[in-house]
C-alpha positions in Angstrom: 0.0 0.0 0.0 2.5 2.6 1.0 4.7 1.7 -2.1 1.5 2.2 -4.2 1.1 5.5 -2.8 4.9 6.6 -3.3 4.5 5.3 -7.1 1.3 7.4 -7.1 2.7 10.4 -6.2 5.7 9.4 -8.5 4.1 9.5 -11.5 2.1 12.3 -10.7 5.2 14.7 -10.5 7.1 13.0 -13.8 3.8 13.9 -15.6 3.6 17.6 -14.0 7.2 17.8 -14.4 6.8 16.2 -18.7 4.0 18.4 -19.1 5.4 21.6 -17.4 9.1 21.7 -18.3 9.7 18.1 -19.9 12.2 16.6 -16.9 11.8 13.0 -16.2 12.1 13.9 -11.8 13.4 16.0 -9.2 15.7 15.5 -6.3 16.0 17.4 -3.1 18.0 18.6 -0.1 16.3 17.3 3.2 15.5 20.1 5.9 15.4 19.2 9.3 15.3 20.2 12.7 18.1 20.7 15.8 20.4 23.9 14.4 22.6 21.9 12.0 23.5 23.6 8.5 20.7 21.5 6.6 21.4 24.3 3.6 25.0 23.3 3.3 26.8 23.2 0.0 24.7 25.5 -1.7 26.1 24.4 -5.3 26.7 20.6 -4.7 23.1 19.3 -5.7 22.7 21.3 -8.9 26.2 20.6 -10.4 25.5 16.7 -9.3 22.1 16.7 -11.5 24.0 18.4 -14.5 27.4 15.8 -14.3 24.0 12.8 -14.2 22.3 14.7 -16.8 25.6 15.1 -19.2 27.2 11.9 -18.3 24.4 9.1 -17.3 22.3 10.5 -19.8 19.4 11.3 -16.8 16.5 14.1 -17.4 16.9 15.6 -13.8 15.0 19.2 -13.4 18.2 21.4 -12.9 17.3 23.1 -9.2 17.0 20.8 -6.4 13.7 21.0 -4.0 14.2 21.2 -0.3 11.8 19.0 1.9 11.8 18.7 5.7 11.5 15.4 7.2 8.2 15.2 8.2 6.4 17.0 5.0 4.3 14.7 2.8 6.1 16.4 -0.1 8.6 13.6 0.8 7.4 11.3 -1.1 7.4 13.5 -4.6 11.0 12.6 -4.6 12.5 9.2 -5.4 15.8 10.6 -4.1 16.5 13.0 -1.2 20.1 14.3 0.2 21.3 15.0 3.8 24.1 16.7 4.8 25.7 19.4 7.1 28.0 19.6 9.9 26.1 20.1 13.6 23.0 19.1 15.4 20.2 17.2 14.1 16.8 16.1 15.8 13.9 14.2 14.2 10.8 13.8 16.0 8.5 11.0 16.5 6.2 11.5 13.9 9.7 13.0 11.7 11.0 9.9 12.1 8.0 8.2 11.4 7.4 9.7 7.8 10.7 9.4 6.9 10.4 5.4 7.5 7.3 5.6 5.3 9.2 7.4 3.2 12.0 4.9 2.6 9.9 1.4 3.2 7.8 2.7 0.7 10.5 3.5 -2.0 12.5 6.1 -1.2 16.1 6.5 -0.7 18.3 8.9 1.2 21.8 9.8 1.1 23.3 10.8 3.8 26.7 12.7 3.8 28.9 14.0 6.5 30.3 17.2 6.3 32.1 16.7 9.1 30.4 16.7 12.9 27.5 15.0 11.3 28.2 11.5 12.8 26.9 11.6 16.3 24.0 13.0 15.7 22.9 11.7 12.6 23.4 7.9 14.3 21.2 8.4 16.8 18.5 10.1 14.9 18.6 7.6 12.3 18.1 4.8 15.1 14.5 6.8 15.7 13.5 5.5 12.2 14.9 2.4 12.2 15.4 0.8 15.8 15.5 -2.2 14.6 19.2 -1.8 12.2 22.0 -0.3 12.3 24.4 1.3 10.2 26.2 -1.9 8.2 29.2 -1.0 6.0 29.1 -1.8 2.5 31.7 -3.9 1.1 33.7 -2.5 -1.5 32.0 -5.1 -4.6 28.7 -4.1 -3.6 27.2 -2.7 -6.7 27.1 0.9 -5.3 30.5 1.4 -5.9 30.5 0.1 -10.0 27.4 1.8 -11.2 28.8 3.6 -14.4 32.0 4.1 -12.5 34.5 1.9 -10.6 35.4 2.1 -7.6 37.8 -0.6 -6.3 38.5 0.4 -3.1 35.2 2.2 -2.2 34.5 5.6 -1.7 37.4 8.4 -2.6 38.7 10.5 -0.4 38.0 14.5 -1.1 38.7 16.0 2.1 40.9 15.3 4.9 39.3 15.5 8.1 40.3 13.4 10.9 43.1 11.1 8.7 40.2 8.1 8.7 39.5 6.4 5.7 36.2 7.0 4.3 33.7 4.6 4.4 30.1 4.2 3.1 28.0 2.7 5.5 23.9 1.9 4.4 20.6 0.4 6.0 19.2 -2.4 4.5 15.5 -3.0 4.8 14.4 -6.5 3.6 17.2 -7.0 1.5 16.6 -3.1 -0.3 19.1 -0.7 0.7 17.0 2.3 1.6 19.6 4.7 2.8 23.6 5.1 1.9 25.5 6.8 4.7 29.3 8.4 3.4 31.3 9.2 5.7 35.2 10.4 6.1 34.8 11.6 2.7 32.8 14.8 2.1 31.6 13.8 -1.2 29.3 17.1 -1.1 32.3 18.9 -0.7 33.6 17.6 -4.0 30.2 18.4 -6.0 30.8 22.0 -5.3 31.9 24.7 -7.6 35.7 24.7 -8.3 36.7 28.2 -6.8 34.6 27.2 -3.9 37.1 25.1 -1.7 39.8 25.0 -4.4 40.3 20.9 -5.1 42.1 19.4 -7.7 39.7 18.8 -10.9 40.6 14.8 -10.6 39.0 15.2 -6.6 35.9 16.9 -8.1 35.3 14.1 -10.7 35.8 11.6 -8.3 33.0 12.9 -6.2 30.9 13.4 -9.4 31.2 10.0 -10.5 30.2 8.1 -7.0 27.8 11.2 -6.6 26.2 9.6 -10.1 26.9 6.2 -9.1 24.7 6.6 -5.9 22.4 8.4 -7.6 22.0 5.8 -9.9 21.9 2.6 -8.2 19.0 4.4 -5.9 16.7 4.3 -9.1 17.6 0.9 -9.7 16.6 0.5 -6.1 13.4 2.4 -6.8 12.4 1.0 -10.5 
């Protein structure tokens, strides 16, 4: 039932969004609650769907939406990103429609921007009690979408000299929500004069940018 509503909605936005301004679906930045910089990385999102759009041949609309976590509007989305670097707090019904959201469909991806971690484990453990964070090995298909990545995520920043690691939950054998940490992927999506890395860091953070992106619509069709 709840799936059938997400693929309701679904389809509802592809044909608003054919009819209006011909993109095939829209992703979004997920607001929430507890002061942490929800609004991070102001360019990472729309230079992600553009690299997808150019490069994975995808029909993203251009701008991003923003959704908090407990708005219905969740579920227009097949895709949502979190990120930032402080506090965050769900509550229980947050929490709630957020695991509607991702038992019915959706998927989230969660990346640290450093200071994320302890918070963002224990709101997570709201949604889903029952799991916890399980690292993905480095075959899982995540990480050789359209581009390779032998030894798992890249590193783009430097933070605490940890290697990164991408961590999901799995919900009846569906992995719902991809967790990267240690490697501030978002960070790397950014415009180049924005923190100054090396082209060959930004592409790398494009390419597992699109390869998540990708293997969550695999996850979704």
């Amino acid at each position: 039932m709840k799936r059938t509503l997400l693929l309701l909605y679904l389809v509802l936005l592809c044909g608003s969004l054919g009819a209006q301004q011909k993109y095939s679906f829209k992703i979004a930045k997920l607001k929430y609650n507890g002061g942490g910089d929800w609004y991070a990385n102001k360019t990472s999102l729309p230079n992600l769907i553009r690299f997808c759009n150019q490069n994975l041949n995808m029909n993203i609309a251009p701008e991003e939406g923003i959704v908090e976590v407990g708005s219905p509007e969740l579920f227009t989305y097949p895709f949502v990103h979190m990120t930032g670097h402080g506090n965050v707090v769900f509550s229980d019904a947050e929490a709630q429609n957020l695991r509607n959201y991702l038992t019915s469909g959706g998927f989230l991806h969660i990346d640290d921007n450093y200071g994320l971690d302890q918070y963002i484990r224990k709101e997570m453990k709201k949604v889903f009690p029952e799991y916890e964070f399980v690292e993905l090995p480095f075959d899982h298909p995540i990480y050789s979408q359209k581009y390779i990545f032998k030894n798992g995520l890249p590193k783009i920043h430097e933070h605490d000299n940890k290697p990164p690691q991408g961590f999901g939950i799995i919900h009846k054998g569906r992995l719902v929500c991809f967790y990267s940490y240690e490697t501030d992927l978002g960070n790397g999506w950014e415009d180049a004069e924005v923190h100054n890395d090396p082209e060959n860091k930004r592409q790398e953070a494009l390419q597992m940018g699109a390869n998540i992106l990708a293997y969550a619509l695999t996850q979704y069709l």
